[in-house]
Predicted model as a PDB file, atoms N, CA, C, CB and O in Angstrom, pLDDT in the B-factor column:
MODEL        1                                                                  
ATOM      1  N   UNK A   1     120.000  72.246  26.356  1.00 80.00           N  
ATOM      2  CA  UNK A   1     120.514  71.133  25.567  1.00 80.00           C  
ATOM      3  C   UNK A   1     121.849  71.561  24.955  1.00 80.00           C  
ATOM      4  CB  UNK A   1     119.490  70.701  24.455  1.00 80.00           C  
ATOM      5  O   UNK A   1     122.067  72.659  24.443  1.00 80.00           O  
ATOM      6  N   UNK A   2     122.846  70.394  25.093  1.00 94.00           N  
ATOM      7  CA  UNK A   2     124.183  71.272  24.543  1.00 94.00           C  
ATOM      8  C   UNK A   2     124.046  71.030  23.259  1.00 94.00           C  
ATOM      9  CB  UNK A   2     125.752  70.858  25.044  1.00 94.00           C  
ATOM     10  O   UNK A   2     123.116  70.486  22.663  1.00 94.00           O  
ATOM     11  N   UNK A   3     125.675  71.755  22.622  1.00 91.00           N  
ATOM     12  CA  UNK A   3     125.063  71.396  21.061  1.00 91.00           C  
ATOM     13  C   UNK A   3     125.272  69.594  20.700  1.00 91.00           C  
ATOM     14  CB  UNK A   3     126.165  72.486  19.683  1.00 91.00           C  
ATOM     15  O   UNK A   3     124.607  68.975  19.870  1.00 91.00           O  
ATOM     16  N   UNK A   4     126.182  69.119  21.423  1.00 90.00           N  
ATOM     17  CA  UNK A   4     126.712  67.629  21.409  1.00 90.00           C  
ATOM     18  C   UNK A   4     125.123  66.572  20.940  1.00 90.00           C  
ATOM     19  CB  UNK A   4     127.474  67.196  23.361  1.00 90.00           C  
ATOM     20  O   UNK A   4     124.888  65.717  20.086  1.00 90.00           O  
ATOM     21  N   UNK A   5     124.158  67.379  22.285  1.00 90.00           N  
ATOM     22  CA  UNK A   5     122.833  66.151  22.272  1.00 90.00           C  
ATOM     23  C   UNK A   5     122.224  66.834  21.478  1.00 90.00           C  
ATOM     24  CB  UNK A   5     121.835  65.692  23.657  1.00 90.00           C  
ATOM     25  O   UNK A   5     121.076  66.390  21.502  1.00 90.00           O  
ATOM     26  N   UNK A   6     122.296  67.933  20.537  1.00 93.00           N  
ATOM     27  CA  UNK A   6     121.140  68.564  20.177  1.00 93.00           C  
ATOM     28  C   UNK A   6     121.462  67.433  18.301  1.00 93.00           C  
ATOM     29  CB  UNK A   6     121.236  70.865  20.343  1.00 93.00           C  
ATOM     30  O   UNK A   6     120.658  66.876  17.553  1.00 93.00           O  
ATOM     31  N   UNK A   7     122.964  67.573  18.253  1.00 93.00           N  
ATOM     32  CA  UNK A   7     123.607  66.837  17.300  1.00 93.00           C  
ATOM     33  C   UNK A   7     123.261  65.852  17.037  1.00 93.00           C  
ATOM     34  CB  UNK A   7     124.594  66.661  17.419  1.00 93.00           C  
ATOM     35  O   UNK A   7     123.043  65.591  15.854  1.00 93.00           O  
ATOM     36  N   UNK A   8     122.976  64.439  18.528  1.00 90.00           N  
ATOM     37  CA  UNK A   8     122.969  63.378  18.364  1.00 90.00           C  
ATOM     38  C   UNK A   8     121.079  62.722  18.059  1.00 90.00           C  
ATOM     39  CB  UNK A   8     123.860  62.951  19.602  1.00 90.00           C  
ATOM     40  O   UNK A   8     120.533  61.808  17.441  1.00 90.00           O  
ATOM     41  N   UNK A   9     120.625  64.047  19.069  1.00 92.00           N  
ATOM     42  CA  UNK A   9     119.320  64.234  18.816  1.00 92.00           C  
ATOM     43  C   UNK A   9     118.951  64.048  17.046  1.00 92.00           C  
ATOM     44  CB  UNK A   9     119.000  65.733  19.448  1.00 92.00           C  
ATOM     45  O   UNK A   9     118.350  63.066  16.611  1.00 92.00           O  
ATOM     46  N   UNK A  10     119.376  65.037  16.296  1.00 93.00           N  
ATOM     47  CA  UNK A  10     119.273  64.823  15.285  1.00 93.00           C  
ATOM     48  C   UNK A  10     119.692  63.644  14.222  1.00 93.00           C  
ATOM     49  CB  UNK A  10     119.550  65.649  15.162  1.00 93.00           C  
ATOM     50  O   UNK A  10     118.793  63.059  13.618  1.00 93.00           O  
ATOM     51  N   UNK A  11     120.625  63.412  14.071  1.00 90.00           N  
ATOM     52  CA  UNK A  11     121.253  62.156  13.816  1.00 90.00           C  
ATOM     53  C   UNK A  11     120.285  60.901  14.245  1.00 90.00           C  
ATOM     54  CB  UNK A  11     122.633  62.135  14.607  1.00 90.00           C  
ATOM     55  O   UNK A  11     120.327  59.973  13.437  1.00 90.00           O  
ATOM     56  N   UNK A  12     119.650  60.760  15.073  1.00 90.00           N  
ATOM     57  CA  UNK A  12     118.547  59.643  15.842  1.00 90.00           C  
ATOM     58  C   UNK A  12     117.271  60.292  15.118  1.00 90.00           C  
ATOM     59  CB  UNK A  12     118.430  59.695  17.919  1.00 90.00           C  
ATOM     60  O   UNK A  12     116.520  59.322  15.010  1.00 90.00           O  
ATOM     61  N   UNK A  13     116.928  60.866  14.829  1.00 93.00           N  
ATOM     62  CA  UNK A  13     115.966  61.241  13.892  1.00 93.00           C  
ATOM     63  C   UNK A  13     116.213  60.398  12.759  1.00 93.00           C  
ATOM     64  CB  UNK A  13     115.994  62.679  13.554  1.00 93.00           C  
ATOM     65  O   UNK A  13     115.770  59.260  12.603  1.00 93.00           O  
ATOM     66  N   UNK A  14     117.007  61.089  11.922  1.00 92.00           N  
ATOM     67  CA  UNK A  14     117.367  60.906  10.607  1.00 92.00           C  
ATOM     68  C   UNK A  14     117.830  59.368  10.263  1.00 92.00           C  
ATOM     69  CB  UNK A  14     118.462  61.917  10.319  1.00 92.00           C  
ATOM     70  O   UNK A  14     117.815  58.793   9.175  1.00 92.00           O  
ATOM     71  N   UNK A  15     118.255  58.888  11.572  1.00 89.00           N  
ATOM     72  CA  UNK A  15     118.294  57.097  11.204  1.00 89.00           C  
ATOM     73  C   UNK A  15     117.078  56.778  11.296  1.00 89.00           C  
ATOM     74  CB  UNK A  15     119.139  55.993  12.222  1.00 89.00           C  
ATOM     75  O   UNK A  15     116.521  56.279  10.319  1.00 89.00           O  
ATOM     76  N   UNK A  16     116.453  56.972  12.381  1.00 91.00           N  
ATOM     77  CA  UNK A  16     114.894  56.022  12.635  1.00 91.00           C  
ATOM     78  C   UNK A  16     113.925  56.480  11.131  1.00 91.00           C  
ATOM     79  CB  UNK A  16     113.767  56.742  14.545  1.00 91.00           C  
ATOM     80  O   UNK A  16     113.168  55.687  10.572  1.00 91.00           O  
ATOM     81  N   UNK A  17     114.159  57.911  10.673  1.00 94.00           N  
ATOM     82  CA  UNK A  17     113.539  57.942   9.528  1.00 94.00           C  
ATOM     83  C   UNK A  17     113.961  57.333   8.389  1.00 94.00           C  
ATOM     84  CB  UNK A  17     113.385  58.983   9.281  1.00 94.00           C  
ATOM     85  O   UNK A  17     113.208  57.038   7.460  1.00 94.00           O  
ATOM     86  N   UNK A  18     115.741  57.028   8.433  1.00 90.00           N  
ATOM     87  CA  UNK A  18     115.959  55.833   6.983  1.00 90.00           C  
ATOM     88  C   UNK A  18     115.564  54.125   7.429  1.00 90.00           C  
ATOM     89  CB  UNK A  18     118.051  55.800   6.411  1.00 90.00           C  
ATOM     90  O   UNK A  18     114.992  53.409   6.607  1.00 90.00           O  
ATOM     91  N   UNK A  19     115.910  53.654   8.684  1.00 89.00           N  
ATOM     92  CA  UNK A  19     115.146  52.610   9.168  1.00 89.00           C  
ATOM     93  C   UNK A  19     113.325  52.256   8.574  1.00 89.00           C  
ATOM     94  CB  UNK A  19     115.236  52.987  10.715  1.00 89.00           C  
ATOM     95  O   UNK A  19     112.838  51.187   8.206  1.00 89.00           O  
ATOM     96  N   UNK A  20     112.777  53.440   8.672  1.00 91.00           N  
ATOM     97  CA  UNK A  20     111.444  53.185   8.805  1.00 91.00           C  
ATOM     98  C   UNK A  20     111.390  53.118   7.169  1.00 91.00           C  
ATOM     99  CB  UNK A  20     110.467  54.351   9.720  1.00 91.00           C  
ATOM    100  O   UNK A  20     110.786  52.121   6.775  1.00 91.00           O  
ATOM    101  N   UNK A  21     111.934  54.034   6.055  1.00 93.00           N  
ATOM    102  CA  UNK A  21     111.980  53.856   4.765  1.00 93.00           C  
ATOM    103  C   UNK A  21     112.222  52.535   4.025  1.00 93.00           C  
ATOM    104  CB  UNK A  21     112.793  54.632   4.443  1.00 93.00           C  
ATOM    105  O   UNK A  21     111.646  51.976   3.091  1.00 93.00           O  
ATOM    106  N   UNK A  22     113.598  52.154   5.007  1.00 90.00           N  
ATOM    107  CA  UNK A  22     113.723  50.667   3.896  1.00 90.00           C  
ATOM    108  C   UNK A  22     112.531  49.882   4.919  1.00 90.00           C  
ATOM    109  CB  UNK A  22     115.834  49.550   3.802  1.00 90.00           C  
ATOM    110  O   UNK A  22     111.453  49.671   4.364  1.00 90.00           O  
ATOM    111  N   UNK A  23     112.606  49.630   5.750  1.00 87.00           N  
ATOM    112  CA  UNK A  23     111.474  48.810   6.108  1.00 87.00           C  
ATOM    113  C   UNK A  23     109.691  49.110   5.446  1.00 87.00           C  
ATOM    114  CB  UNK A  23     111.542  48.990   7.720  1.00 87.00           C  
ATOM    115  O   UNK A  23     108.715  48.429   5.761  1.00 87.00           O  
ATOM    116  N   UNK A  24     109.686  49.904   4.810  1.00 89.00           N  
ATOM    117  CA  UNK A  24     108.524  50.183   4.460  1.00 89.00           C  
ATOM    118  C   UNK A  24     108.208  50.618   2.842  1.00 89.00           C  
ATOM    119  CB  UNK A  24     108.208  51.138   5.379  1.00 89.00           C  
ATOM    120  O   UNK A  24     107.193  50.928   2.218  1.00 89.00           O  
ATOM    121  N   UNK A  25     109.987  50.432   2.442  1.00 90.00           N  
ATOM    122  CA  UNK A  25     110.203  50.944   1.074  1.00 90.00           C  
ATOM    123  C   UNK A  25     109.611  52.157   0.236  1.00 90.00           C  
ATOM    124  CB  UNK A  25     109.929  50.002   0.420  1.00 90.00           C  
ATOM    125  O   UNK A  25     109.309  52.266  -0.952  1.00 90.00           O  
ATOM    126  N   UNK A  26     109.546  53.331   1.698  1.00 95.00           N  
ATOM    127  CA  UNK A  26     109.077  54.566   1.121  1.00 95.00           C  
ATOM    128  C   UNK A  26     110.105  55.261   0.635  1.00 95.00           C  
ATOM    129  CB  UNK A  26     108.370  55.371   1.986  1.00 95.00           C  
ATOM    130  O   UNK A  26     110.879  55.763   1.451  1.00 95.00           O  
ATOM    131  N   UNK A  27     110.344  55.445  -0.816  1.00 96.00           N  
ATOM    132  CA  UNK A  27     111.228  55.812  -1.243  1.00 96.00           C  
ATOM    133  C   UNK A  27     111.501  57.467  -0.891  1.00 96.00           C  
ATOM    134  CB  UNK A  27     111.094  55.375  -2.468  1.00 96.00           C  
ATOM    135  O   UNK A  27     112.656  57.791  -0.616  1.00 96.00           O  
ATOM    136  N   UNK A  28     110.475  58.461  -0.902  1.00 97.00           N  
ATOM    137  CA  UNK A  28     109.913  59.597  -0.690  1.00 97.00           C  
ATOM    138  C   UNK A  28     110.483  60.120   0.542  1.00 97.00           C  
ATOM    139  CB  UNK A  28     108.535  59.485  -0.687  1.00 97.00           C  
ATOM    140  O   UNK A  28     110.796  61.233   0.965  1.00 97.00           O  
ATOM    141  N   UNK A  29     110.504  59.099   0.905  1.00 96.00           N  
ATOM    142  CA  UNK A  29     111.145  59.027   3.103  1.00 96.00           C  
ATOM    143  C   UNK A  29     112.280  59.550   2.891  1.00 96.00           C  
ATOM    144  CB  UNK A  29     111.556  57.171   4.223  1.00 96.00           C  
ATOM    145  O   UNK A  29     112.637  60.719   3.040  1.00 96.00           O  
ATOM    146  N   UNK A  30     113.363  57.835   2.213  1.00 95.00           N  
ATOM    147  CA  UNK A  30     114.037  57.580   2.443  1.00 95.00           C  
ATOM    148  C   UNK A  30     115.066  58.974   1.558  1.00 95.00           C  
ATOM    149  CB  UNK A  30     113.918  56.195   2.351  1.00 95.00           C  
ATOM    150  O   UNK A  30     116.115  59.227   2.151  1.00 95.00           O  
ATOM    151  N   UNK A  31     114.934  59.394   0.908  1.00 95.00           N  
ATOM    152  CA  UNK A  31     115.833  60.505   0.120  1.00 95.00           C  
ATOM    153  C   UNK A  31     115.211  61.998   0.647  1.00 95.00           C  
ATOM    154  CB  UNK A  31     115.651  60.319  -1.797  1.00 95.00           C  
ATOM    155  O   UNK A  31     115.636  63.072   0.221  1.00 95.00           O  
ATOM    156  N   UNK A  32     114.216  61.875   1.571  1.00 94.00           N  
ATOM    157  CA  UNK A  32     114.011  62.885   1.826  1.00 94.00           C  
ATOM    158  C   UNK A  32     115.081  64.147   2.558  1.00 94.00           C  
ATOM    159  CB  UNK A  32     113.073  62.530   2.354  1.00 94.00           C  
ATOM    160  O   UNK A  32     114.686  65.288   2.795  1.00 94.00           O  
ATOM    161  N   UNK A  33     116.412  63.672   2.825  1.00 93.00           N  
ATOM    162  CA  UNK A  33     117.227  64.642   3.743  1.00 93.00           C  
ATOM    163  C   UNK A  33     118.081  64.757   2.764  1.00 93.00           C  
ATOM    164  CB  UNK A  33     117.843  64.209   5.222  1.00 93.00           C  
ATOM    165  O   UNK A  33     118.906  65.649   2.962  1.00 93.00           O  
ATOM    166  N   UNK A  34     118.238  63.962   1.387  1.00 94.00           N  
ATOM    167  CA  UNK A  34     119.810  64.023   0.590  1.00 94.00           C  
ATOM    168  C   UNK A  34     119.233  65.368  -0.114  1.00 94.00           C  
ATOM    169  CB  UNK A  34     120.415  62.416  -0.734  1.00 94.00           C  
ATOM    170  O   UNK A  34     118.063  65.706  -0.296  1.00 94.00           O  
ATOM    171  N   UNK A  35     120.613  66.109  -0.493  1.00 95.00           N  
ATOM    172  CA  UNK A  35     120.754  66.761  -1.559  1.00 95.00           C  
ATOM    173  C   UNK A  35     120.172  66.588  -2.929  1.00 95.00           C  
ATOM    174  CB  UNK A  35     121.775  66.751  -1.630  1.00 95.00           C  
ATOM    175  O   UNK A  35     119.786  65.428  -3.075  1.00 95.00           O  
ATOM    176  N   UNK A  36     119.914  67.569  -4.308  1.00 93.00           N  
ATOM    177  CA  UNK A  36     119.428  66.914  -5.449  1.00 93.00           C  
ATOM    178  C   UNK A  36     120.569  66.457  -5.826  1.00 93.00           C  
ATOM    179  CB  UNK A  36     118.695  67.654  -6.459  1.00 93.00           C  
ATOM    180  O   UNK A  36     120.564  65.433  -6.508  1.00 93.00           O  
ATOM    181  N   UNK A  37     121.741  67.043  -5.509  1.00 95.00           N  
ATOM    182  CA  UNK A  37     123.230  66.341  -6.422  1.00 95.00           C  
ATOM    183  C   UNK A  37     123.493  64.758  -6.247  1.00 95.00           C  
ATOM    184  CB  UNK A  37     124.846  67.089  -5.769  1.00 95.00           C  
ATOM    185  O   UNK A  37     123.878  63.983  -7.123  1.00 95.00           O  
ATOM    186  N   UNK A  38     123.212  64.491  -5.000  1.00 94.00           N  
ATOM    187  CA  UNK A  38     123.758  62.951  -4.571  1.00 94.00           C  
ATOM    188  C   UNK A  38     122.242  61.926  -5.479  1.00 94.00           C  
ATOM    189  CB  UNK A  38     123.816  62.720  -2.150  1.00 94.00           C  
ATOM    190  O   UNK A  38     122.127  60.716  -5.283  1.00 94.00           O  
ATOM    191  N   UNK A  39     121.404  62.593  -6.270  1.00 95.00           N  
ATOM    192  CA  UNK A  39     120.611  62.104  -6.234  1.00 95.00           C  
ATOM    193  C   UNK A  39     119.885  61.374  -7.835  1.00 95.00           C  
ATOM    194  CB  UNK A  39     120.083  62.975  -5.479  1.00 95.00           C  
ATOM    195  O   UNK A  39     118.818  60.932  -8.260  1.00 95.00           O  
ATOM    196  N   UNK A  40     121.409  61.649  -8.316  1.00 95.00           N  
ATOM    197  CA  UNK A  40     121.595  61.776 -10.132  1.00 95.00           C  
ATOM    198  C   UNK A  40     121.359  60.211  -9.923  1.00 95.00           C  
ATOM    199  CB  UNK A  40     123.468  62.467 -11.126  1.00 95.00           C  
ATOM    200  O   UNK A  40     121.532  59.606  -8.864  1.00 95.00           O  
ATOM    201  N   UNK A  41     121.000  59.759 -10.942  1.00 94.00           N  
ATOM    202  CA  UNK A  41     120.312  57.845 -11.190  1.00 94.00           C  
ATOM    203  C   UNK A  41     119.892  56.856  -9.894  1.00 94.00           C  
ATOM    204  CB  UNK A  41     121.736  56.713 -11.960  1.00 94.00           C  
ATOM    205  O   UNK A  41     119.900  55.644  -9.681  1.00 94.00           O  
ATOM    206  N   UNK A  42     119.485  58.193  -9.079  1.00 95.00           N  
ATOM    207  CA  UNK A  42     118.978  57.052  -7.687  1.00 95.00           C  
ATOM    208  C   UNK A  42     117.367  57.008  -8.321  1.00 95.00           C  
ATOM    209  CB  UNK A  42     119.103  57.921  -5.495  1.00 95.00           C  
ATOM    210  O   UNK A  42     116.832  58.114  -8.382  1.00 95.00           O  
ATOM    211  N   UNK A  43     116.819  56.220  -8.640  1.00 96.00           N  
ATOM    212  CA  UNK A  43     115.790  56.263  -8.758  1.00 96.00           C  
ATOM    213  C   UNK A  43     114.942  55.300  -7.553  1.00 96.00           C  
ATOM    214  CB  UNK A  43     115.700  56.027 -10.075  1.00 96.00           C  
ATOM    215  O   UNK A  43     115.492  54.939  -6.512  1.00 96.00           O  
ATOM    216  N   UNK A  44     113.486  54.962  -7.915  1.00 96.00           N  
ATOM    217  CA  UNK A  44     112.298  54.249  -7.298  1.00 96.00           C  
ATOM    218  C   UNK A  44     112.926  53.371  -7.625  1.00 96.00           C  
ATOM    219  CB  UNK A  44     110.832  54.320  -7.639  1.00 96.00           C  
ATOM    220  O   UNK A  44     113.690  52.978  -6.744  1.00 96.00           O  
ATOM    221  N   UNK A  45     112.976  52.702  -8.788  1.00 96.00           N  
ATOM    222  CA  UNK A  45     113.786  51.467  -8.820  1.00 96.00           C  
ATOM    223  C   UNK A  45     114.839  51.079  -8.952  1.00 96.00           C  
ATOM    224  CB  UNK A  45     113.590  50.933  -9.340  1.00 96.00           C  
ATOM    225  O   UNK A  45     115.006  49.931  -9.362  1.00 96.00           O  
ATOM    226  N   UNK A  46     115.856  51.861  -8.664  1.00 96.00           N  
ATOM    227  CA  UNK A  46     116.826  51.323  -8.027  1.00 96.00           C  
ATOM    228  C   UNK A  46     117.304  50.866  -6.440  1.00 96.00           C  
ATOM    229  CB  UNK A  46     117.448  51.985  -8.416  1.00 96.00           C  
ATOM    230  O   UNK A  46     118.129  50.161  -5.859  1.00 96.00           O  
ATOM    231  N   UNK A  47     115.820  52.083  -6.099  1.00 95.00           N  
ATOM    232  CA  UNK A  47     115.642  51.870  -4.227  1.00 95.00           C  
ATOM    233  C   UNK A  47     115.235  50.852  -3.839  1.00 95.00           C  
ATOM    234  CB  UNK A  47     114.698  52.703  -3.429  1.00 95.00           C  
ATOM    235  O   UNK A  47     115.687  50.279  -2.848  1.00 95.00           O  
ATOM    236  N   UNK A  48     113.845  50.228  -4.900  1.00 94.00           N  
ATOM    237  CA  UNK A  48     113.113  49.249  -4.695  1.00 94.00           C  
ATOM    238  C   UNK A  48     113.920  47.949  -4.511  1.00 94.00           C  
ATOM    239  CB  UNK A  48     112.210  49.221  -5.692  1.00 94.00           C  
ATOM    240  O   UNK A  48     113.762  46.994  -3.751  1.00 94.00           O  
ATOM    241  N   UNK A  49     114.869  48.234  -5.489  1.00 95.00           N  
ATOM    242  CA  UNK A  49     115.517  46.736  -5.950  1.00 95.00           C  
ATOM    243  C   UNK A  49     116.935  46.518  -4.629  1.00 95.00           C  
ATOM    244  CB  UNK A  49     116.332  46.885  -8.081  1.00 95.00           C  
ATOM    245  O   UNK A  49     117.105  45.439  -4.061  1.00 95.00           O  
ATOM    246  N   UNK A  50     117.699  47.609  -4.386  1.00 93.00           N  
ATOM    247  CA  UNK A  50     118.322  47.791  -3.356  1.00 93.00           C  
ATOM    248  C   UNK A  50     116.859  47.317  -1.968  1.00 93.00           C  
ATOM    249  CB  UNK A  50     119.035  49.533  -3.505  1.00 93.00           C  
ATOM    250  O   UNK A  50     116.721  46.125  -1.691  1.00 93.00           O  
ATOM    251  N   UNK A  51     116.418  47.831  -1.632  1.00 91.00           N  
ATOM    252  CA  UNK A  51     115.707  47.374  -0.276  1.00 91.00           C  
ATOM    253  C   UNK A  51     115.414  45.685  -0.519  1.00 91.00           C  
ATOM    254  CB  UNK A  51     114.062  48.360   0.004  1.00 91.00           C  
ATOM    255  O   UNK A  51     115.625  44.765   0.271  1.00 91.00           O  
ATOM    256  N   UNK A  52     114.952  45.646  -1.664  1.00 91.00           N  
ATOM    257  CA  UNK A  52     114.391  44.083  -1.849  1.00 91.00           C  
ATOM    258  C   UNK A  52     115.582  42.920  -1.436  1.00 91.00           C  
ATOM    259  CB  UNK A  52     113.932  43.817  -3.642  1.00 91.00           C  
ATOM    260  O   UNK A  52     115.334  41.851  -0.878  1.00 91.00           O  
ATOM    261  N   UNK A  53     117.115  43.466  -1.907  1.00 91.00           N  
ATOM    262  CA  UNK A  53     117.883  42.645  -2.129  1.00 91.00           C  
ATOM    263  C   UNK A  53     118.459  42.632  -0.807  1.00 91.00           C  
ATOM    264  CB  UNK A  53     118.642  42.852  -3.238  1.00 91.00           C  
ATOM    265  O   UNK A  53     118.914  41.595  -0.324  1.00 91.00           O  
ATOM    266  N   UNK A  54     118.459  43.813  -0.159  1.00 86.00           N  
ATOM    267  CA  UNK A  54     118.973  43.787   1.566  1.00 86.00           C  
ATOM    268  C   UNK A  54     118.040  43.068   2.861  1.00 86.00           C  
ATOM    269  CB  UNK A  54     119.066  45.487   2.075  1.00 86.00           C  
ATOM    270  O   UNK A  54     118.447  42.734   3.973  1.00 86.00           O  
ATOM    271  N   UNK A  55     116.797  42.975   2.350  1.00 84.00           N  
ATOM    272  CA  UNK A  55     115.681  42.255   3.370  1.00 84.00           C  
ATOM    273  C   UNK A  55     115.770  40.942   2.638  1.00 84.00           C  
ATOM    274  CB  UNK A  55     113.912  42.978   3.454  1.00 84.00           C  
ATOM    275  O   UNK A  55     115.197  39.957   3.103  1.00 84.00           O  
ATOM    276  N   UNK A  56     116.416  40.880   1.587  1.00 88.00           N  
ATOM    277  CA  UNK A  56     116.718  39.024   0.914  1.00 88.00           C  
ATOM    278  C   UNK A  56     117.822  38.430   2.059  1.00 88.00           C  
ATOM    279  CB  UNK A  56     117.765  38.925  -1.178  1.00 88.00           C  
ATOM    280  O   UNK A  56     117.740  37.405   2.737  1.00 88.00           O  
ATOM    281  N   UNK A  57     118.797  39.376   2.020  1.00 89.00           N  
ATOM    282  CA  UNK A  57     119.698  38.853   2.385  1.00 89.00           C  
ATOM    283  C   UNK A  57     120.398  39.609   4.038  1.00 89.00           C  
ATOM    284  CB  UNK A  57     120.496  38.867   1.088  1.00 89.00           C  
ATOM    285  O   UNK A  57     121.606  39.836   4.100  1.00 89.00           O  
ATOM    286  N   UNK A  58     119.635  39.865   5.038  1.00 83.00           N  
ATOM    287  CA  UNK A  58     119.673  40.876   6.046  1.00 83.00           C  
ATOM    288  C   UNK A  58     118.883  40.377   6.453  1.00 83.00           C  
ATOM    289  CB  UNK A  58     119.589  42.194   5.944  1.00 83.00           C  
ATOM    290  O   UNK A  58     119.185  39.745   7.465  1.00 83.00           O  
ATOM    291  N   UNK A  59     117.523  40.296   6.050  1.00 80.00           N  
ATOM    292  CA  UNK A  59     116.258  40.464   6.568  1.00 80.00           C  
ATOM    293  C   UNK A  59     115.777  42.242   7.391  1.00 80.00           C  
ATOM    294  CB  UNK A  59     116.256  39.135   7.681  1.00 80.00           C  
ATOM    295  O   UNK A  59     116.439  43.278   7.440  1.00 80.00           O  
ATOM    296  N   UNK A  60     114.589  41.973   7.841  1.00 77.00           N  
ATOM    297  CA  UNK A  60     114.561  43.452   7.813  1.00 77.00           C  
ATOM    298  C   UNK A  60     115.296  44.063   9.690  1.00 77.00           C  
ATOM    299  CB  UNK A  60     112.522  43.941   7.426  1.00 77.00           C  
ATOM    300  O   UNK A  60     115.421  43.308  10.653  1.00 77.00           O  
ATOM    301  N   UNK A  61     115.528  45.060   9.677  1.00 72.00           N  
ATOM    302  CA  UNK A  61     116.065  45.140  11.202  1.00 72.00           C  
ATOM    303  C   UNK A  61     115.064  45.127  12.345  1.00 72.00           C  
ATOM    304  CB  UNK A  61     116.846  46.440  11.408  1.00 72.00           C  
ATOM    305  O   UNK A  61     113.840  45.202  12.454  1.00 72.00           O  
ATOM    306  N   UNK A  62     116.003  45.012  13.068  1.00 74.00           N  
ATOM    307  CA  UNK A  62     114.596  44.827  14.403  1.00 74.00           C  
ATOM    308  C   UNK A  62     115.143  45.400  15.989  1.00 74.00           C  
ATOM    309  CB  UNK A  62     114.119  42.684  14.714  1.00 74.00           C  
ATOM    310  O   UNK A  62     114.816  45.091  17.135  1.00 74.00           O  
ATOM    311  N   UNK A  63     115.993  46.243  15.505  1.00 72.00           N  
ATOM    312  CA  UNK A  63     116.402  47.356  16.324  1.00 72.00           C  
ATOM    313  C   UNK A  63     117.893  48.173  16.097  1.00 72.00           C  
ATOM    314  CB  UNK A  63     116.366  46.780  17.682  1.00 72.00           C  
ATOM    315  O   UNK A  63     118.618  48.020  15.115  1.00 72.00           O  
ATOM    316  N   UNK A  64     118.051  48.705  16.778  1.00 68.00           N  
ATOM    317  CA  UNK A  64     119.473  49.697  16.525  1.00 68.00           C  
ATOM    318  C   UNK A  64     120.052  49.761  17.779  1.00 68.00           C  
ATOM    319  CB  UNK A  64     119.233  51.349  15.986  1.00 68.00           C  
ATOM    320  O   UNK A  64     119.294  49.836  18.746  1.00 68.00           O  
ATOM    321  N   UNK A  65     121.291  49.746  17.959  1.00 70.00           N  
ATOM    322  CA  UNK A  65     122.461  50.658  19.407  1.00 70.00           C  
ATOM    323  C   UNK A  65     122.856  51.628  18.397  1.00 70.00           C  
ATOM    324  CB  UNK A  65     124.268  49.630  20.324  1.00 70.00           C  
ATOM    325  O   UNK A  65     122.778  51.474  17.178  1.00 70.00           O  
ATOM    326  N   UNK A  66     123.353  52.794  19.122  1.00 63.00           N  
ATOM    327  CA  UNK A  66     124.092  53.543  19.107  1.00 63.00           C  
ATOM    328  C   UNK A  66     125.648  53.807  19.556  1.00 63.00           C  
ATOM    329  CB  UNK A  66     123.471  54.031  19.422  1.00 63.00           C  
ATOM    330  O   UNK A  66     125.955  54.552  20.487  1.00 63.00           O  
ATOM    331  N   UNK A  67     126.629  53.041  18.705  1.00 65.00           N  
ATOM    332  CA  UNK A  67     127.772  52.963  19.254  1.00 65.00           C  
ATOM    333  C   UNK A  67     128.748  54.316  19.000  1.00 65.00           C  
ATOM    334  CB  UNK A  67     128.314  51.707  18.758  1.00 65.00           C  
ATOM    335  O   UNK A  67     129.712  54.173  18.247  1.00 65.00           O  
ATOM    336  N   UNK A  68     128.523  55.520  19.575  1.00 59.00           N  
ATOM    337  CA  UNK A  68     128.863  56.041  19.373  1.00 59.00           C  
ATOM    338  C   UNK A  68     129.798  56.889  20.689  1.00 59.00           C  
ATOM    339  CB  UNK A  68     128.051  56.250  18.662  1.00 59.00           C  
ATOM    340  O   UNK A  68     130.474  57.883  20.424  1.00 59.00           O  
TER     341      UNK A  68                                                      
ENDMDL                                                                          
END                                                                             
């Protein structure tokens, strides 16, 4: 595997795991790869209220491309 797919490999992880978070509003998921620094006043409810307001107005997704 070169390092290019091993890269993109990963990256396709780490979306399908924030995909599956807001769709399921596991907050636990969804911050699971950030740093503690990026992570100062993100709370449960601010995630909650962010996911709520993007499936208001988005609805929830129902697939992905990769335009990369």
């Amino acid at each position: 595997m070169t390092k290019q797919s091993e890269e993109l490999a990963v990256a396709e992880q780490y979306l399908q795991e924030m995909l599956e978070a807001d769709d399921t509003a596991n907050f636990e998921l969804y911050i699971k790869r950030f740093e503690d620094e990026y992570l100062s006043g993100f709370t449960k409810e601010v995630f909650r209220n962010d996911i709520e307001s993007m499936h208001e107005e988005n609805g929830k997704h129902t697939g992905y491309e990769f335009l990369g």
